[in-house]
Biopython code that builds the backbone (N, CA, C, O; Angstrom):
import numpy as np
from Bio.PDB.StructureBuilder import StructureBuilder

atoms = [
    (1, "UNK", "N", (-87.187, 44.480, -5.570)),
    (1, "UNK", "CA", (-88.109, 44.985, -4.568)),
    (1, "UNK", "C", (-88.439, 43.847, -3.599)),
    (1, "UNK", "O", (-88.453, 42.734, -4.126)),
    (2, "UNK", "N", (-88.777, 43.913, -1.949)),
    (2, "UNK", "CA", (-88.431, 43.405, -1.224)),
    (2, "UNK", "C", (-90.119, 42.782, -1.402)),
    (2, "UNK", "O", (-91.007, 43.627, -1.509)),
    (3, "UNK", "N", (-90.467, 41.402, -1.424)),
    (3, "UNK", "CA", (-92.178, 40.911, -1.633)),
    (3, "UNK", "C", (-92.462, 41.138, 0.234)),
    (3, "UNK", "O", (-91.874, 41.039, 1.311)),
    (4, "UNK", "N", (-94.012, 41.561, -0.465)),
    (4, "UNK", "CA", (-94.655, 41.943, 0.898)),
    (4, "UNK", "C", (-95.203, 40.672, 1.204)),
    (4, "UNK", "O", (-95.300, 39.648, 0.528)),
    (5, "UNK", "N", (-95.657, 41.043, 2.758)),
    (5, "UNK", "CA", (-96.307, 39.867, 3.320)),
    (5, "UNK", "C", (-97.917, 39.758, 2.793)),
    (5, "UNK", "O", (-98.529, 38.690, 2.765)),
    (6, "UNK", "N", (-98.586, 41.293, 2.309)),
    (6, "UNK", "CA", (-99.919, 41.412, 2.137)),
    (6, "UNK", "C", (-99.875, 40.876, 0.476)),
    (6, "UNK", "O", (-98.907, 41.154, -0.233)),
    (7, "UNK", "N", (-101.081, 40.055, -0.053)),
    (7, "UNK", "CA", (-101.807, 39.958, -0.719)),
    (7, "UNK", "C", (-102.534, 41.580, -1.482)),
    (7, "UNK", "O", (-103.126, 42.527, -0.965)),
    (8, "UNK", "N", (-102.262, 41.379, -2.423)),
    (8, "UNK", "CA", (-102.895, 42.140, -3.500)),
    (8, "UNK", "C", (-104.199, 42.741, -3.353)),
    (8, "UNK", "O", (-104.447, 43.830, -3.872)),
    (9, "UNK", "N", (-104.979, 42.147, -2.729)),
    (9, "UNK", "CA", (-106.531, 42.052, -2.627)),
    (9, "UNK", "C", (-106.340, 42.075, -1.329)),
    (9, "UNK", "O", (-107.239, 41.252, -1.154)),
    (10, "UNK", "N", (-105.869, 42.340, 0.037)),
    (10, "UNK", "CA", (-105.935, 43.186, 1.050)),
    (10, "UNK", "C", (-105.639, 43.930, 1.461)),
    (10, "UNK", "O", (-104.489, 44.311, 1.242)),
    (11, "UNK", "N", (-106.398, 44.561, 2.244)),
    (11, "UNK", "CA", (-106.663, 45.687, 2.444)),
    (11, "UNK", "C", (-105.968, 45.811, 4.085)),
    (11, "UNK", "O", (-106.291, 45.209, 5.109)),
    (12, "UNK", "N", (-105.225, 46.528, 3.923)),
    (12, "UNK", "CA", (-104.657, 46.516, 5.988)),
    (12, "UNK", "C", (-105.592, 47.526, 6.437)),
    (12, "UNK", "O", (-106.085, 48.357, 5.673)),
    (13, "UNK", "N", (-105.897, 47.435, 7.985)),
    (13, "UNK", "CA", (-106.532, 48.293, 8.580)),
    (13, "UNK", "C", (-105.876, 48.914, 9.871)),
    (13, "UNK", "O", (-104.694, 48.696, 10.138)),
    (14, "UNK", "N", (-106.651, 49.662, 10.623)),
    (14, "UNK", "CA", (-105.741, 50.329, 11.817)),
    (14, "UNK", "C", (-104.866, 49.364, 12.340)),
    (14, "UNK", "O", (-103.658, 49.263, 12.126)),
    (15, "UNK", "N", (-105.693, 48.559, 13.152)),
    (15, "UNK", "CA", (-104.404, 47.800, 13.481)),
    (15, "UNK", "C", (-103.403, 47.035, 13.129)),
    (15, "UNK", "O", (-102.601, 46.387, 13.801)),
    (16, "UNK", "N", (-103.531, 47.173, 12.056)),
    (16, "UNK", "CA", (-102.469, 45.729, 10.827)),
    (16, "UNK", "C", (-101.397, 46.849, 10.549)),
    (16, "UNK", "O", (-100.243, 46.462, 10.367)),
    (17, "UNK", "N", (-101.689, 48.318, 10.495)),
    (17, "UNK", "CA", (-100.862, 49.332, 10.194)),
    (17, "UNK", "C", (-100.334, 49.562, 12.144)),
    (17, "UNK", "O", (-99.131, 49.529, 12.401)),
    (18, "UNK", "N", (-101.092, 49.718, 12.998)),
    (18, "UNK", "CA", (-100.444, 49.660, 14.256)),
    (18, "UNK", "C", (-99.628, 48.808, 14.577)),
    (18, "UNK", "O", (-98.858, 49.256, 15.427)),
    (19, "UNK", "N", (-99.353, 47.426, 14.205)),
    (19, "UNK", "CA", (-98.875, 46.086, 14.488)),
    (19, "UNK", "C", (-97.638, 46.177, 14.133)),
    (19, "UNK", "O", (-96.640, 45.885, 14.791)),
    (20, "UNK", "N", (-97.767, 46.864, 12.369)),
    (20, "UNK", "CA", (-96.280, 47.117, 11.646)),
    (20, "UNK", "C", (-95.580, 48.047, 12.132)),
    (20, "UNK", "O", (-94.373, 47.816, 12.192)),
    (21, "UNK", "N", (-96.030, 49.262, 12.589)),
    (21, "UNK", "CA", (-95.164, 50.222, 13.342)),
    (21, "UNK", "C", (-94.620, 49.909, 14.470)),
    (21, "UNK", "O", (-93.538, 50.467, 14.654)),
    (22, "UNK", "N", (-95.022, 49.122, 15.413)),
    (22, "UNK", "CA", (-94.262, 48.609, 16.168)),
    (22, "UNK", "C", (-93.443, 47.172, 16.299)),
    (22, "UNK", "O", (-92.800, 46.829, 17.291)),
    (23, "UNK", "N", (-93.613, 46.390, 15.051)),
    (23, "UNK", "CA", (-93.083, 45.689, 14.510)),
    (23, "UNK", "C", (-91.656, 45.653, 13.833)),
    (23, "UNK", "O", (-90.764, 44.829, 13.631)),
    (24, "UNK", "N", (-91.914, 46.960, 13.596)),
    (24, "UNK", "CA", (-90.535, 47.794, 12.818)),
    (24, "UNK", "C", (-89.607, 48.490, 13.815)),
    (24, "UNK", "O", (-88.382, 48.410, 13.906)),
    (25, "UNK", "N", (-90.637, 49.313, 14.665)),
    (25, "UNK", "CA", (-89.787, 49.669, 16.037)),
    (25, "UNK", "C", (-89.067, 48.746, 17.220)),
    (25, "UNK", "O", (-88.043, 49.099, 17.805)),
    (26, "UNK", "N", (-89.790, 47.486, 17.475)),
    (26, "UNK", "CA", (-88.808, 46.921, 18.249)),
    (26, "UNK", "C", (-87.699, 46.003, 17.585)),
    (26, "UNK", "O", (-86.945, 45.164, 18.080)),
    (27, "UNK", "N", (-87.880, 46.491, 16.201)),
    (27, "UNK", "CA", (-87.018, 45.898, 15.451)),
    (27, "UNK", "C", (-85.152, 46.420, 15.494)),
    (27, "UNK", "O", (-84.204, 45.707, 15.166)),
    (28, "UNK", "N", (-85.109, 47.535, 15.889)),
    (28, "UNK", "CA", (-84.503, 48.467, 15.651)),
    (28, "UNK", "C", (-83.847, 48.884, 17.643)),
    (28, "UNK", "O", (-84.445, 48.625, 18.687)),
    (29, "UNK", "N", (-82.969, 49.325, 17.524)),
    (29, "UNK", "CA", (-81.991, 49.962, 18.697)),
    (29, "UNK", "C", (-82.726, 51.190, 19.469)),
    (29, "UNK", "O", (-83.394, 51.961, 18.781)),
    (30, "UNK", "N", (-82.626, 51.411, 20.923)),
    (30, "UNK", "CA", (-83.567, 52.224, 21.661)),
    (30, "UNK", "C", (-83.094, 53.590, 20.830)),
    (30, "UNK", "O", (-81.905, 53.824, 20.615)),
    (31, "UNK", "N", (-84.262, 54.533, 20.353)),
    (31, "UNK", "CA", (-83.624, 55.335, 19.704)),
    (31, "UNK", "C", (-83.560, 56.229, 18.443)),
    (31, "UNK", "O", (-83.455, 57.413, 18.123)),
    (32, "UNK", "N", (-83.741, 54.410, 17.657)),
    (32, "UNK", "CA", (-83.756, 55.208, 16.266)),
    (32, "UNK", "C", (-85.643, 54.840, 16.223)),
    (32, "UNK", "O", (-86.488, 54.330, 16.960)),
    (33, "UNK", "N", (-85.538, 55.664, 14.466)),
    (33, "UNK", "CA", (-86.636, 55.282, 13.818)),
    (33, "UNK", "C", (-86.917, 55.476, 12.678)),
    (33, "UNK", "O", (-86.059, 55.825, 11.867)),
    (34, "UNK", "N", (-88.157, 55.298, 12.360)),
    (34, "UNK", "CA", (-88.473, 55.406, 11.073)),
    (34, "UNK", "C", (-89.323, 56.303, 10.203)),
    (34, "UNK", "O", (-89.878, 57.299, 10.666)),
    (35, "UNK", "N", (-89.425, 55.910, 8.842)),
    (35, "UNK", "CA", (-90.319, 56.782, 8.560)),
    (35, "UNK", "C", (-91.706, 56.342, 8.434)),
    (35, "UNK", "O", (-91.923, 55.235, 8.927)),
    (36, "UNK", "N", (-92.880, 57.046, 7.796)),
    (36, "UNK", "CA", (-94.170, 56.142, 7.743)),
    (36, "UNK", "C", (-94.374, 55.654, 6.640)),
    (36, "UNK", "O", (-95.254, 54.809, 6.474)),
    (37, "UNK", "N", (-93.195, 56.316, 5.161)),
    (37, "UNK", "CA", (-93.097, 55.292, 3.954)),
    (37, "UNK", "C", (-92.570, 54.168, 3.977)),
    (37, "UNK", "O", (-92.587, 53.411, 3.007)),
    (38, "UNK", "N", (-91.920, 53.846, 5.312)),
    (38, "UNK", "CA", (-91.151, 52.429, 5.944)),
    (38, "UNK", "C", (-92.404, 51.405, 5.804)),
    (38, "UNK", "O", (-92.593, 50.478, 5.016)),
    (39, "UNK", "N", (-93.089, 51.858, 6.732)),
    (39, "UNK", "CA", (-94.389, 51.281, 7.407)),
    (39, "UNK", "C", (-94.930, 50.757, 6.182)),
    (39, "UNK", "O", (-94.852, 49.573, 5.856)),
    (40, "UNK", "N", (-95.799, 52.195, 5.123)),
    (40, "UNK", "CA", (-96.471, 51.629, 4.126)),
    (40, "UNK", "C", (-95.855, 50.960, 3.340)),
    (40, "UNK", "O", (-96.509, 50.765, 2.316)),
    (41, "UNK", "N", (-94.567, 50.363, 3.338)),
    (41, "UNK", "CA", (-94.255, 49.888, 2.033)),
    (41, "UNK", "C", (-93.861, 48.230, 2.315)),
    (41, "UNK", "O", (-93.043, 47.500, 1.755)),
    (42, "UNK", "N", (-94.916, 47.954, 3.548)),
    (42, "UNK", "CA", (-95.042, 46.580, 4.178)),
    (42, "UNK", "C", (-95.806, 46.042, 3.511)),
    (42, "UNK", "O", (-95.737, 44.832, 3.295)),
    (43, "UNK", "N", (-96.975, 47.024, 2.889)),
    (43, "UNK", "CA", (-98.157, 46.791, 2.404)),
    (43, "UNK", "C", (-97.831, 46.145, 0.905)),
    (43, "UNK", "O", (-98.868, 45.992, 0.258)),
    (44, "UNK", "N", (-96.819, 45.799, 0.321)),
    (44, "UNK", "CA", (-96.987, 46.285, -1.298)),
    (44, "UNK", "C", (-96.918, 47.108, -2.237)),
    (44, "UNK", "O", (-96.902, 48.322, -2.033)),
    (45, "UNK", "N", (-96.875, 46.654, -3.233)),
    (45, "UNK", "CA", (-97.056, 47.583, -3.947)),
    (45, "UNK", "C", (-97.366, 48.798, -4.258)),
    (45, "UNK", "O", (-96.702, 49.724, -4.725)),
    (46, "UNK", "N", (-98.953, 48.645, -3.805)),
    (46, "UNK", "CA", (-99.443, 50.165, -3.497)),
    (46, "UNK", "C", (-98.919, 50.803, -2.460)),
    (46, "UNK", "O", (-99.568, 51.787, -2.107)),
    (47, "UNK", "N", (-98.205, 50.628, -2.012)),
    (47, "UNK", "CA", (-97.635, 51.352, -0.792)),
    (47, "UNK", "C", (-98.719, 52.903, -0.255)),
    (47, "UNK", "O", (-99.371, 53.208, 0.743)),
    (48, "UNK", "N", (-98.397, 53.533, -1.591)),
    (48, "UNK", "CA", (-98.349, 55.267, -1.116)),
    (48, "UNK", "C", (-99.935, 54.834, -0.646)),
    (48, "UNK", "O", (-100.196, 54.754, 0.555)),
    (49, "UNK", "N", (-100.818, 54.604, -1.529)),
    (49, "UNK", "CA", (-102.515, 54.804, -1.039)),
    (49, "UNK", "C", (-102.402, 54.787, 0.863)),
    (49, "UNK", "O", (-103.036, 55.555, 1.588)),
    (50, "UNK", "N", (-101.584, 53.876, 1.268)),
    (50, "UNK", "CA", (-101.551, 53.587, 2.683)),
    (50, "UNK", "C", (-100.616, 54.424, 3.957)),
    (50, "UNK", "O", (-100.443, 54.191, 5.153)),
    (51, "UNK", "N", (-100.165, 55.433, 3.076)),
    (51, "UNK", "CA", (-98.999, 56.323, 3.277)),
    (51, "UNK", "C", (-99.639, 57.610, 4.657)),
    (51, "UNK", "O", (-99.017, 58.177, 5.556)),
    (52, "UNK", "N", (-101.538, 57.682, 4.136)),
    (52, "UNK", "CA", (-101.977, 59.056, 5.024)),
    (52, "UNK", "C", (-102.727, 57.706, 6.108)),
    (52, "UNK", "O", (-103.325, 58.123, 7.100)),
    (53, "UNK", "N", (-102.681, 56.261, 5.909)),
    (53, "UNK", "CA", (-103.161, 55.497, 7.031)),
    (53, "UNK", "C", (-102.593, 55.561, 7.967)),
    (53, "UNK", "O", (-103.052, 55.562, 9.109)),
    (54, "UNK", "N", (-101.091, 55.647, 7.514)),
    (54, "UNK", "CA", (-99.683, 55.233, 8.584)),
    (54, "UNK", "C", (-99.814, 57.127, 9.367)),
    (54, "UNK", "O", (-99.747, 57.140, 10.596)),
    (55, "UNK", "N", (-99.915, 57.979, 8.944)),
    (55, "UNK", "CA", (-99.670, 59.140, 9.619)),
    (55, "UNK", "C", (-100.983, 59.155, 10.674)),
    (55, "UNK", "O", (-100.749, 59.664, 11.770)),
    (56, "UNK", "N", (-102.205, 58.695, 10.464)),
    (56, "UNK", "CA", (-103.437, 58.691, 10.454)),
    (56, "UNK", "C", (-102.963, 57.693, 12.449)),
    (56, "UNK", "O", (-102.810, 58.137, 13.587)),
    (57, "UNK", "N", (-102.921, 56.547, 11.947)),
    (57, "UNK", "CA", (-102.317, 55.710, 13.176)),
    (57, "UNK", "C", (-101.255, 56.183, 13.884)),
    (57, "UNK", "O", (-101.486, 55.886, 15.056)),
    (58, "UNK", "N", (-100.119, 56.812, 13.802)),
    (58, "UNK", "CA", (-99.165, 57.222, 13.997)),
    (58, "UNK", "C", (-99.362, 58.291, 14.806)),
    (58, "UNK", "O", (-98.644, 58.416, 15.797)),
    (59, "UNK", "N", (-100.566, 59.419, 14.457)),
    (59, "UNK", "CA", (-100.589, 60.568, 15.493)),
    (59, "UNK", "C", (-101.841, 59.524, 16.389)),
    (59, "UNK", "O", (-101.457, 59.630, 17.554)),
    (60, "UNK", "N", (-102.785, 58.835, 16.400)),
    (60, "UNK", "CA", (-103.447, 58.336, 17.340)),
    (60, "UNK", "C", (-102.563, 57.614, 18.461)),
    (60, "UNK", "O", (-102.742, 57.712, 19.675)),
    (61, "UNK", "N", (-101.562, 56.863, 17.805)),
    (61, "UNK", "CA", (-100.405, 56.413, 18.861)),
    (61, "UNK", "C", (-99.232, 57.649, 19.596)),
    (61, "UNK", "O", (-98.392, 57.531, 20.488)),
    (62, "UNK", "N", (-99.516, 58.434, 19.023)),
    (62, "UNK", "CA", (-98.506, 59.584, 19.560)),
    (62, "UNK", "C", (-99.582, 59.855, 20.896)),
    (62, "UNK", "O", (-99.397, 59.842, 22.113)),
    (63, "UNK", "N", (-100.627, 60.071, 20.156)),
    (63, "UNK", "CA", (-101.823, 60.643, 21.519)),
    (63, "UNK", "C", (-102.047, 59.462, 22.700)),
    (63, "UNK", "O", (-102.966, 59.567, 23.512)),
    (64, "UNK", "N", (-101.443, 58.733, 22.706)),
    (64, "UNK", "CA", (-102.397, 57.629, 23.696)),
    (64, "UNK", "C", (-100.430, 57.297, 23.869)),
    (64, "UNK", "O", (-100.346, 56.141, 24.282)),
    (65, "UNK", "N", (-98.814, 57.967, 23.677)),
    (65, "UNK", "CA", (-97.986, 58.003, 24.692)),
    (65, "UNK", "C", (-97.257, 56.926, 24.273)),
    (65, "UNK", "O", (-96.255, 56.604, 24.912)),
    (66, "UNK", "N", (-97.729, 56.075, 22.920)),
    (66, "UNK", "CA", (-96.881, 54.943, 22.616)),
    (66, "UNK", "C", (-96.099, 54.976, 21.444)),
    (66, "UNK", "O", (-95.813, 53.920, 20.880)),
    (67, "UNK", "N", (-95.677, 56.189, 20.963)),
    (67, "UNK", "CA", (-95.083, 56.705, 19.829)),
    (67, "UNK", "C", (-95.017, 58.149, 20.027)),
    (67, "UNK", "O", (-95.946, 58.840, 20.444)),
    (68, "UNK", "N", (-93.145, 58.803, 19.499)),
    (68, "UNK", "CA", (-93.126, 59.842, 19.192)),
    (68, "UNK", "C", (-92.853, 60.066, 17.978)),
    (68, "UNK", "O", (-92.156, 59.339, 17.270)),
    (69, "UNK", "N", (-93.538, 61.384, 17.558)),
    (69, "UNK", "CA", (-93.002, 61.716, 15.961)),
    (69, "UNK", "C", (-92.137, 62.788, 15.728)),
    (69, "UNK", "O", (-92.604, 63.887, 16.028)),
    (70, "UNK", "N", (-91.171, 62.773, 15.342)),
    (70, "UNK", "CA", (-90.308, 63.760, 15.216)),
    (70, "UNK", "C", (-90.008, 64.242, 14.012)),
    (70, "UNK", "O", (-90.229, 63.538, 13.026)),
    (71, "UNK", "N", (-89.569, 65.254, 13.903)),
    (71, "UNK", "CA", (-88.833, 66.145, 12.882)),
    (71, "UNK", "C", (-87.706, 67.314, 13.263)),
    (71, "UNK", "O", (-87.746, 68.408, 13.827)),
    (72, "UNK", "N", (-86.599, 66.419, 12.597)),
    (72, "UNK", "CA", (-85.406, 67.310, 12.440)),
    (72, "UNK", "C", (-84.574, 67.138, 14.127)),
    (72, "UNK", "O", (-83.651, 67.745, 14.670)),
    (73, "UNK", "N", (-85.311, 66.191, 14.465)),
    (73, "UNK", "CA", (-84.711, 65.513, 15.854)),
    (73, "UNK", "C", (-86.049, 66.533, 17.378)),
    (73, "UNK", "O", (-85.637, 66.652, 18.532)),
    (74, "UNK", "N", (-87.277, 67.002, 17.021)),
    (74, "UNK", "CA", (-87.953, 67.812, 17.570)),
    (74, "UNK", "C", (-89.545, 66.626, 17.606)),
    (74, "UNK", "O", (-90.184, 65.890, 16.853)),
    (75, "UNK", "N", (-89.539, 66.958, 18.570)),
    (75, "UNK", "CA", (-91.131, 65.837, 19.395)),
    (75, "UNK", "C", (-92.107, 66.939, 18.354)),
    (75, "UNK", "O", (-91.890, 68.150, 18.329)),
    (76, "UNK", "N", (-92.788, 66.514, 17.837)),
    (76, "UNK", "CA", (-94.153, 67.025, 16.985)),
    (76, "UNK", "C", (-95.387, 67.144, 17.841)),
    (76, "UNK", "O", (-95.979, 66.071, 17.724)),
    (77, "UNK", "N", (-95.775, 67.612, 18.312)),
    (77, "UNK", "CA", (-97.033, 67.628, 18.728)),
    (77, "UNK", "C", (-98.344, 67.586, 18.344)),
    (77, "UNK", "O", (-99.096, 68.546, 18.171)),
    (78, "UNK", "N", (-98.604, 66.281, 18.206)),
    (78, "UNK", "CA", (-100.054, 65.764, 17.071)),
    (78, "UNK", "C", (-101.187, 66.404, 17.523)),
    (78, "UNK", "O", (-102.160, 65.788, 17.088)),
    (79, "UNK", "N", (-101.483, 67.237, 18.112)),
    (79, "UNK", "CA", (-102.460, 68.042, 18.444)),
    (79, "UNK", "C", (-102.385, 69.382, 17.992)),
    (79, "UNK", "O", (-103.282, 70.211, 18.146)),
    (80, "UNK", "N", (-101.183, 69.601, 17.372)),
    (80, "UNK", "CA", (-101.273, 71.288, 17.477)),
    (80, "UNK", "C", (-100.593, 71.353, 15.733)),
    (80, "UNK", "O", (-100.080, 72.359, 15.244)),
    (81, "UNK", "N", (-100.736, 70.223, 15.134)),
    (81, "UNK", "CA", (-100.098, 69.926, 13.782)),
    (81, "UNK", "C", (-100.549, 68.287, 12.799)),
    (81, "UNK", "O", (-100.242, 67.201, 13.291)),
    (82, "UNK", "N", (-101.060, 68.346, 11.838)),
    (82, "UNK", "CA", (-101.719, 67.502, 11.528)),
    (82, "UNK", "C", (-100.858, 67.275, 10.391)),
    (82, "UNK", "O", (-100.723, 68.052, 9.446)),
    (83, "UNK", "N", (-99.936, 65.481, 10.632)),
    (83, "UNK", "CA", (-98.914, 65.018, 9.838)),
    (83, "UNK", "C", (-98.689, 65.352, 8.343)),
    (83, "UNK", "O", (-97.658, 65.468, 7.682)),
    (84, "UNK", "N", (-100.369, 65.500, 7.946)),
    (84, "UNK", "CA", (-100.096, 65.336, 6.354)),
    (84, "UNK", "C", (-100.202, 66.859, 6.004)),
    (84, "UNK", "O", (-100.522, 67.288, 4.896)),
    (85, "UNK", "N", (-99.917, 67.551, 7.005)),
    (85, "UNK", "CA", (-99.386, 69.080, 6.251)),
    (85, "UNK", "C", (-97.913, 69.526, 6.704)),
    (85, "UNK", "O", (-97.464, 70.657, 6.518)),
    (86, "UNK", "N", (-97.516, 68.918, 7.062)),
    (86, "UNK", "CA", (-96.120, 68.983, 7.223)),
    (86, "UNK", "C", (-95.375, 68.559, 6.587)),
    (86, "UNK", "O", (-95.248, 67.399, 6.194)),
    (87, "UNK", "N", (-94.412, 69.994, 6.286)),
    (87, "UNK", "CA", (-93.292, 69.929, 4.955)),
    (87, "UNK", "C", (-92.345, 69.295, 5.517)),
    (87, "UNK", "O", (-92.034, 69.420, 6.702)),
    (88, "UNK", "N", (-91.659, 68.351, 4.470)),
    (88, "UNK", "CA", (-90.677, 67.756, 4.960)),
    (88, "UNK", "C", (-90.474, 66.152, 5.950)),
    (88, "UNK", "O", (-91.367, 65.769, 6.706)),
    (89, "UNK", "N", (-89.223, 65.417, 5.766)),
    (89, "UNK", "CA", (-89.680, 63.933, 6.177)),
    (89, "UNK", "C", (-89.981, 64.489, 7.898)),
    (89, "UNK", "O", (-89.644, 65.559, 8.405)),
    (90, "UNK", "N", (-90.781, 63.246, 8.566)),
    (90, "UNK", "CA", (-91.253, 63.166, 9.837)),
    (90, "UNK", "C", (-90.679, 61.474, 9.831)),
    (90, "UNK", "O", (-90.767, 60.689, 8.887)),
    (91, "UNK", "N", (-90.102, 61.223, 11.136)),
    (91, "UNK", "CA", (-89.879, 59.744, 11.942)),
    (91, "UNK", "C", (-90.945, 59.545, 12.371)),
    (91, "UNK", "O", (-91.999, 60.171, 12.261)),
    (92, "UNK", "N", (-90.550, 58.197, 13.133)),
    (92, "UNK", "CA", (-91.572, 57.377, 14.176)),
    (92, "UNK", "C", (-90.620, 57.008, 14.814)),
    (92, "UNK", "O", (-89.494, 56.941, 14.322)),
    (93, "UNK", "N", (-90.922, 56.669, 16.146)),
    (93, "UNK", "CA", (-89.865, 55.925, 17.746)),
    (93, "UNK", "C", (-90.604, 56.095, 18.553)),
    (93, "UNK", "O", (-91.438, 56.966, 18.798)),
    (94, "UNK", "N", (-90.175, 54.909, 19.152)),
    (94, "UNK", "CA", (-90.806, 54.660, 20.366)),
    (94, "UNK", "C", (-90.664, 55.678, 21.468)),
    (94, "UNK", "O", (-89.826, 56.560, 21.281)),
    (95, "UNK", "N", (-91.055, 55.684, 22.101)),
    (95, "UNK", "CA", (-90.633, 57.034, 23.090)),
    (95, "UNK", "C", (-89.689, 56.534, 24.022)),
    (95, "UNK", "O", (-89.548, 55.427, 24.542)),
    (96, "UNK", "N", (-88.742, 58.187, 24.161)),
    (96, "UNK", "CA", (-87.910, 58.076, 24.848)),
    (96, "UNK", "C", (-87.892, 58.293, 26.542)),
    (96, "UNK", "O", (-87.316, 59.248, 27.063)),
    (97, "UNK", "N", (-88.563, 57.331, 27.248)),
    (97, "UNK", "CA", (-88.198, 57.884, 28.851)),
    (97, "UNK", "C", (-87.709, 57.012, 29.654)),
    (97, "UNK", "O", (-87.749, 55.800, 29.440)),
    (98, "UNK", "N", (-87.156, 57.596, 30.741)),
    (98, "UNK", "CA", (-86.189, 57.026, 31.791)),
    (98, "UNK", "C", (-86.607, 55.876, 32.295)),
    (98, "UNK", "O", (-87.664, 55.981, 32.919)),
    (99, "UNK", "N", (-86.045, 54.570, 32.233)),
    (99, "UNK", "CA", (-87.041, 53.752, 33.060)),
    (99, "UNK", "C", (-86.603, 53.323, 34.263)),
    (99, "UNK", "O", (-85.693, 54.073, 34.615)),
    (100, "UNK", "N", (-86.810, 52.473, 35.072)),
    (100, "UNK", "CA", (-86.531, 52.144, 36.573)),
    (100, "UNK", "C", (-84.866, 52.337, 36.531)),
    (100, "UNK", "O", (-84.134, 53.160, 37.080)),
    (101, "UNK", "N", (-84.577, 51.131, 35.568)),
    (101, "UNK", "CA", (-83.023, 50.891, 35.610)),
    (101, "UNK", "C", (-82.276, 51.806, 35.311)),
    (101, "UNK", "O", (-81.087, 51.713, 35.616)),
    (102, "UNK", "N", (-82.739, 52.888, 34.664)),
    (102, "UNK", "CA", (-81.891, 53.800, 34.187)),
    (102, "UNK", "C", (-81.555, 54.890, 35.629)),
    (102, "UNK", "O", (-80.492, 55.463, 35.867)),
    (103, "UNK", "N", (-82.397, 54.917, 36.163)),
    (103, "UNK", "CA", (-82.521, 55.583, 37.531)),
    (103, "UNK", "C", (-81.427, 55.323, 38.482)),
    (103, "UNK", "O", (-80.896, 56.261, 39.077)),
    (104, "UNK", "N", (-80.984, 53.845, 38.695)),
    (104, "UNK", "CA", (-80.151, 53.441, 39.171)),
    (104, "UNK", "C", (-78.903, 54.075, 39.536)),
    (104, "UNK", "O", (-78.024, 53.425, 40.102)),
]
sb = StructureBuilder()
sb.init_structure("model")
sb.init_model(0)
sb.init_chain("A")
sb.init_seg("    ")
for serial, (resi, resn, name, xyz) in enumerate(atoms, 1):
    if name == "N":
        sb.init_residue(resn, " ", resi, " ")
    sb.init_atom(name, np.array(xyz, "f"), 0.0, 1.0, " ", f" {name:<3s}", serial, name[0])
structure = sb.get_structure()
């Protein structure tokens, strides 16, 4: 098992879980992504306890345009569906839009 960076006795919070999601995302090719058991399992051990943090951050970043969540290759809409009732795996990626250069 791969040792985490967190200590036993901490506790991550929004942004230590925001930091890793995009930590992981610009890690990675325009495109792909991940899941949010990726994320929690930055944490340690306990991973799962941190599992409804990462969905928790994940739709707040979907809402504020700096993360999409998908399923089955389909944009989720964190307003009209709340992560932790949804059957089945869900990604994370950065969002996909056109930028200057691509315009070209």
């Amino acid at each position: 098992m791969a040792k985490s960076r967190w200590l036993e006795h901490e506790e991550p919070g929004s942004q230590d879980v925001k930091n890793e999601i995009l930590r992981l995302l610009w890690s990675l090719n325009k495109g792909e992504s991940v899941c949010p058991t990726d994320v929690a399992r930055a944490f340690g051990p306990r991973w799962r306890q941190y599992v409804s943090l990462v969905k928790e951050v994940a739709t707040d970043m979907s809402r504020d345009d700096q993360l999409d969540v998908i399923q089955n290759g389909e944009l989720i809409d964190v307003d009209e569906r709340e992560l932790d009732s949804i059957k089945g795996p869900i990604r994370l990626r950065l969002p996909l839009r056109p930028s200057a250069v691509d315009n070209d």
